[in-house]
C-alpha positions as CSV (number, residue, x, y, z in Angstrom):
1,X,6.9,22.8,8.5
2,X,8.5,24.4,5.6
3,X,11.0,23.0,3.2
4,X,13.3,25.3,4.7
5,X,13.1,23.5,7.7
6,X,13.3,20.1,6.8
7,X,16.1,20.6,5.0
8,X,17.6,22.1,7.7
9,X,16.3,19.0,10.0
10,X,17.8,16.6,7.5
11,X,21.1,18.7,7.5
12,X,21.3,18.5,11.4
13,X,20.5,14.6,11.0
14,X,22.9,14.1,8.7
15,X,25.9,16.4,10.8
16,X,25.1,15.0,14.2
17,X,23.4,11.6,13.9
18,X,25.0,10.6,10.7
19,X,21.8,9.7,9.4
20,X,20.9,10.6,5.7
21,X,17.2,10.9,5.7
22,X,16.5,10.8,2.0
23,X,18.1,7.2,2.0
24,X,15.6,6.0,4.8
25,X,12.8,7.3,3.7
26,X,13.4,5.8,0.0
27,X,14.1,2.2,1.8
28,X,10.9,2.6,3.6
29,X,8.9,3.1,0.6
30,X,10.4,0.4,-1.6
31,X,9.9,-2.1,1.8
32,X,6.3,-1.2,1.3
33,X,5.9,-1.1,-2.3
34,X,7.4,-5.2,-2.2
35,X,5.2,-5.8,1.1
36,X,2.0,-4.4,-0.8
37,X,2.5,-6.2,-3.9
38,X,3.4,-9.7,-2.2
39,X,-0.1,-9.6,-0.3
40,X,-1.6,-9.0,-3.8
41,X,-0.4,-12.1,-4.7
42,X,-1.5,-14.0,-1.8
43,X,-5.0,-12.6,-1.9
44,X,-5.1,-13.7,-5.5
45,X,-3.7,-16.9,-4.8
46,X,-6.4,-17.2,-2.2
47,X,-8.9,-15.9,-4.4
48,X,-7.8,-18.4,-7.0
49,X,-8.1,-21.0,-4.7
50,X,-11.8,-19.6,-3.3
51,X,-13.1,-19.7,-7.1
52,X,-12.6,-22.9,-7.9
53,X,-13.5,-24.5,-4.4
54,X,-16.7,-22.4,-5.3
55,X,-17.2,-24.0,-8.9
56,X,-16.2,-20.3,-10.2
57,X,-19.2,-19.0,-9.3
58,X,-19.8,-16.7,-6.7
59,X,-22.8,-14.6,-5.9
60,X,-22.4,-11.3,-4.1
61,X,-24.7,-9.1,-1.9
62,X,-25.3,-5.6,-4.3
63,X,-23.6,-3.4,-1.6
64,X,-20.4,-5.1,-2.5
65,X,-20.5,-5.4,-6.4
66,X,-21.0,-1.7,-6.0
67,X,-18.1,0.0,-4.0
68,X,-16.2,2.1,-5.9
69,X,-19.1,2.8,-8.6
70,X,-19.2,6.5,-8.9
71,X,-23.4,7.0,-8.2
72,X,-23.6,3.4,-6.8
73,X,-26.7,2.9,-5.0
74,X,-26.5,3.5,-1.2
C-alpha cells in the first residue's frame, strides 16, 4: 500500500467511522511500551528473588551465556 492510500484509508475512517487512526495506533503503542516495561520489572523481580534463593550464584549451560554473542559458538 502506498502512503497515498493510507492516507486516503485514514481520511475515509475518519469521514465515515469517526475514527482518527493516528490517535489509535499511538494509544496502542504506548499500551505496549507500559506492558513491556512492567514485565521487565517482574522478571527482574523474579530474577532477584531466583539469585538469592540460589546463594547468587548460578551456573549456566554455554549455549545460553552465548546468545546474542556476535561469532558465539554454535
Amino acid at each position: 500500500m502506498s502512503a497515498a492510500e493510507g492516507e486516503r484509508l485514514k481520511y475515509l475512517f475518519k469521514a465515515v467511522l469517526g475514527v482518527d487512526v493516528d490517535a489509535i495506533v499511538s494509544q496502542v503503542v504506548a499500551t505496549v511500551a507500559v506492558e513491556r516495561a512492567e514485565q521487565v520489572r517482574r522478571n527482574s523481580e523474579d530474577w532477584r528473588k531466583y539469585m538469592q534463593a540460589e546463594g547468587s550464584v548460578v551456573f549456566l549451560p554455554r549455549r545460553v551465556m552465548e546468545i546474542g554473542r556476535s561469532g558465539g559458538r554454535p
